[in-house]
N, C-alpha and C positions, 0 to 999 in steps of 0.2 A: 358520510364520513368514513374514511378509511379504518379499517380497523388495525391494532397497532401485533405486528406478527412479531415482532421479535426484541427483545433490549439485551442486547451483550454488555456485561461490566467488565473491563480491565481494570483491576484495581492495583496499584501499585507496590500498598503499604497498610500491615496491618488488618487483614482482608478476610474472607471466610473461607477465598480458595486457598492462601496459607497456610490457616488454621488446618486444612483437610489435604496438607502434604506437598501443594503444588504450587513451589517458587517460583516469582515472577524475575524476567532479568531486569534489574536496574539500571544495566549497563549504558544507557542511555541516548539505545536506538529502538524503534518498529514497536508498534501497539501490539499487545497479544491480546485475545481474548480465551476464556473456556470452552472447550469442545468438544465434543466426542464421536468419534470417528468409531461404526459397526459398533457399540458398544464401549469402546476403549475410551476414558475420560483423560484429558490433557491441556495446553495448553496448544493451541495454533497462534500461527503470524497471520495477521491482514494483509495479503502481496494482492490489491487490486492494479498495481503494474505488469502484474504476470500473468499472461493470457489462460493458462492453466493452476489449477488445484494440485498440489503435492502430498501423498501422505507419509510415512513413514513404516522402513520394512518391518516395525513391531504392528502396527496398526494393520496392515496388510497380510499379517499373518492369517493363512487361508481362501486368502480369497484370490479367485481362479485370473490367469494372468490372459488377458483376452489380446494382449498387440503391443507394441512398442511405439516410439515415439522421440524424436532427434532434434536437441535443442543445442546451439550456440553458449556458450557459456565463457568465463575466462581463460577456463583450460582446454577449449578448441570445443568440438561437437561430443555431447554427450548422450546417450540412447537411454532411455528410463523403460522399463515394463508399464504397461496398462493394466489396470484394474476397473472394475467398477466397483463402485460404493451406494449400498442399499439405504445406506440413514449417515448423513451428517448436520450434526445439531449443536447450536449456536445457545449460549444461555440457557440451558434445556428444552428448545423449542427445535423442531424439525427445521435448516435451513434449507436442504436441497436432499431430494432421494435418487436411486437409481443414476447416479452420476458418473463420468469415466476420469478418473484421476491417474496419475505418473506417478510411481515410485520408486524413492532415494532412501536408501541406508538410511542412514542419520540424515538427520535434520537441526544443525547445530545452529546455536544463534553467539550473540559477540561475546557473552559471558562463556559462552563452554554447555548452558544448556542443552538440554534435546527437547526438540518440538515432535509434536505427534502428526500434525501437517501444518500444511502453508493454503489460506485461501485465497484463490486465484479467481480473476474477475470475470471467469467462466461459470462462476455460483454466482454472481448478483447482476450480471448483465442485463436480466429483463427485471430487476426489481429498483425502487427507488430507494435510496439509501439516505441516513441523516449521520452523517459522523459529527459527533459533540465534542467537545474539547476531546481531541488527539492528542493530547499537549503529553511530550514523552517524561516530563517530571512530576504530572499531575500525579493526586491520589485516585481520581477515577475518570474514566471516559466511557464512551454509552455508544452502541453502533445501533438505529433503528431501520430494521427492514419494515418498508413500506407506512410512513407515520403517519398520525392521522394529522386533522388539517388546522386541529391547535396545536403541535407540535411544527408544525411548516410553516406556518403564521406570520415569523419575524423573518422569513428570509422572501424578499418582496421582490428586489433586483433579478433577472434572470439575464444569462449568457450563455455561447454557444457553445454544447460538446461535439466533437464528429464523432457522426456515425463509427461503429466498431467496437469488438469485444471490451479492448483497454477501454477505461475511460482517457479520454485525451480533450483537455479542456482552451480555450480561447481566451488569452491574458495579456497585460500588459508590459514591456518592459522599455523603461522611458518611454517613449511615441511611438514603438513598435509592438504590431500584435502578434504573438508567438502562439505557438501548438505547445503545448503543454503536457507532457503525460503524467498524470496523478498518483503517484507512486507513494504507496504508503510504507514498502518493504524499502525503500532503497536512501541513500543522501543524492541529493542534488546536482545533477549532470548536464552538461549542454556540447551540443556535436560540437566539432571542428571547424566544420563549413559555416556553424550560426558564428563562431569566433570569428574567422578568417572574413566572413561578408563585413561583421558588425565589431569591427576592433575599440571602438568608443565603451562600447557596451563592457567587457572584463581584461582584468591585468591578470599575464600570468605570474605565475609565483612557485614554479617547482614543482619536479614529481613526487607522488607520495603514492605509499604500499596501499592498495584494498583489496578485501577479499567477499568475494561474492558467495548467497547462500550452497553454492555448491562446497564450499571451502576453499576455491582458486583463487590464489592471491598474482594480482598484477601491478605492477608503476603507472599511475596514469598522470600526466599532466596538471596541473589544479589553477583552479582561475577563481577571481576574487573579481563579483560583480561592480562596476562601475557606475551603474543605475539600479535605480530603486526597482522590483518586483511590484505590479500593480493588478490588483486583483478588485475589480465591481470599482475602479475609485479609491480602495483603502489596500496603501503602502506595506510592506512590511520587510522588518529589516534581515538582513544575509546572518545567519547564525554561524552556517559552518561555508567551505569554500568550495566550489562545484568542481567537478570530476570531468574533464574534457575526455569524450567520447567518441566512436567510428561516427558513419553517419549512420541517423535511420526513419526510417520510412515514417514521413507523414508527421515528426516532431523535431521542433528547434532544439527544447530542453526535455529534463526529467524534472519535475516537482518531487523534492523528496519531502521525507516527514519533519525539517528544518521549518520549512514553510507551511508546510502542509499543517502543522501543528499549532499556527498563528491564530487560526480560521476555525469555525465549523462550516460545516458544508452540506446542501441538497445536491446531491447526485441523480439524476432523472435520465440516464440513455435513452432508455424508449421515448420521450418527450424531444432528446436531443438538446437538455436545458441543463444549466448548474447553477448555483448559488452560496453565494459564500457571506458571511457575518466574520469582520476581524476581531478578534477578542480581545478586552483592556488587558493594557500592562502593566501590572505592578509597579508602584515606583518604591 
């Protein structure tokens, strides 16, 4: 039996990291969990869409700047300094050591917070992950690295991830199997080219302002699905309206946390398998 390395609580409301100074945004995007970066206690975002770990230049205070590193963003190509990181820990348990993370100023979230980083799917790539209700209005949700096998139990169905850092998962939409990327930092996007092949598929409806974690705000397009999202079999319905996108490599859409937040989920890369359980709905 596996034994159980880690349980991160985001708690929403009411909580014991409040009590001890440290607001959660309510604003009503992206899980946070508690972490601590070198020593520094805070709150990080979950970004397993982001090929990279972020920490922030308070948290980075000291530590020796080894290279840089040029990412694409809204506001054109941005160049971040490299760091390593000797201890970063998840619920108070060690999740990853000696690791090389980017670092950004601030790290603002939708309410005007500061995040201390952002984890990127370069810390859980070779582990298996349980995300429990991600659900963004819950009172708590639970992230388990590596669970044992009464915890993985009820998720029976298995499906295909591709190979690669991101998790990028295999799904349904009406009769068509799409690539997927698992995005827990982001809302729900779909390229151009997936519109333009597949027009039955979303109506557009107008551009609207987003601004991505760097703070670049753009006009993007917005489409409003026409078929149901189908994941193992079980449906679930459009919350918010997808973000049409450039193209990019190796996925139709982006799974934001709209959806993402319907479901629990076994994330398994190294198996190259997922699974997902839809959660009841309130009536």
């Amino acid at each position: 039996m596996k034994s159980l390395i880690l349980m991160a609580l985001i708690l929403i409301a009411n909580t014991d990291t409040q009590a001890a100074g440290i607001a959660l945004d309510t604003s009503g995007l992206f899980p946070q969990i508690e972490c601590e970066i070198q020593g520094m206690r805070g709150l990080c975002a979950l970004d397993l869409g982001a090929d990279s770990t972020f920490i922030s230049g308070k948290a980075a205070k000291g530590l020796k700047v080894t290279g840089e590193q040029s990412m694409q963003t809204l506001g054109g190509v941005q160049t971040y300094p490299v760091v390593e990181v000797k201890s970063l820990k998840v619920g108070g348990e060690l999740l990853a050591a000696n690791i090389k993370t980017l670092v950004q100023a601030e790290i603002p979230t939708t309410s005007g917070q500061e995040l201390v980083g952002t984890i990127g799917a370069d810390t859980f790539r070779n582990k298996t992950i349980l995300l429990d209700n991600a659900k963004i209005v819950s009172s708590m949700a639970a992230i388990y690295i590596e669970p044992t096998s009464a915890q993985a139990k009820a998720f029976k169905t298995k499906s295909r991830m591709i190979p690669g850092q991101r998790p990028v998962i295999e799904m349904k939409m009406g009769s068509k199997t799409v690539r997927a990327l698992f995005d827990t930092h982001a809302s729900s996007a779909v390229t151009g080219a997936f519109v333009k092949n597949n027009p039955e598929f979303f109506k557009l409806i107008g551009r609207q302002p987003k601004t991505d974690i760097a703070g670049f705000t753009k006009s993007y397009m917005m489409a409003e699905p026409a078929q149901e999202i189908c994941i193992q079999g079980q449906c679930a319905k459009n919350l918010w309206s997808f973000m049409v996108i450039p193209p990019q490599e190796g996925i139709d859409i982006i799974l934001g946390i709209d959806y993402i937040q319907q479901y629990s989920w076994l994330l398994s890369p190294n198996e190259g398998k997922y699974s997902a359980i839809k959660r009841a709905t309130k009536k």
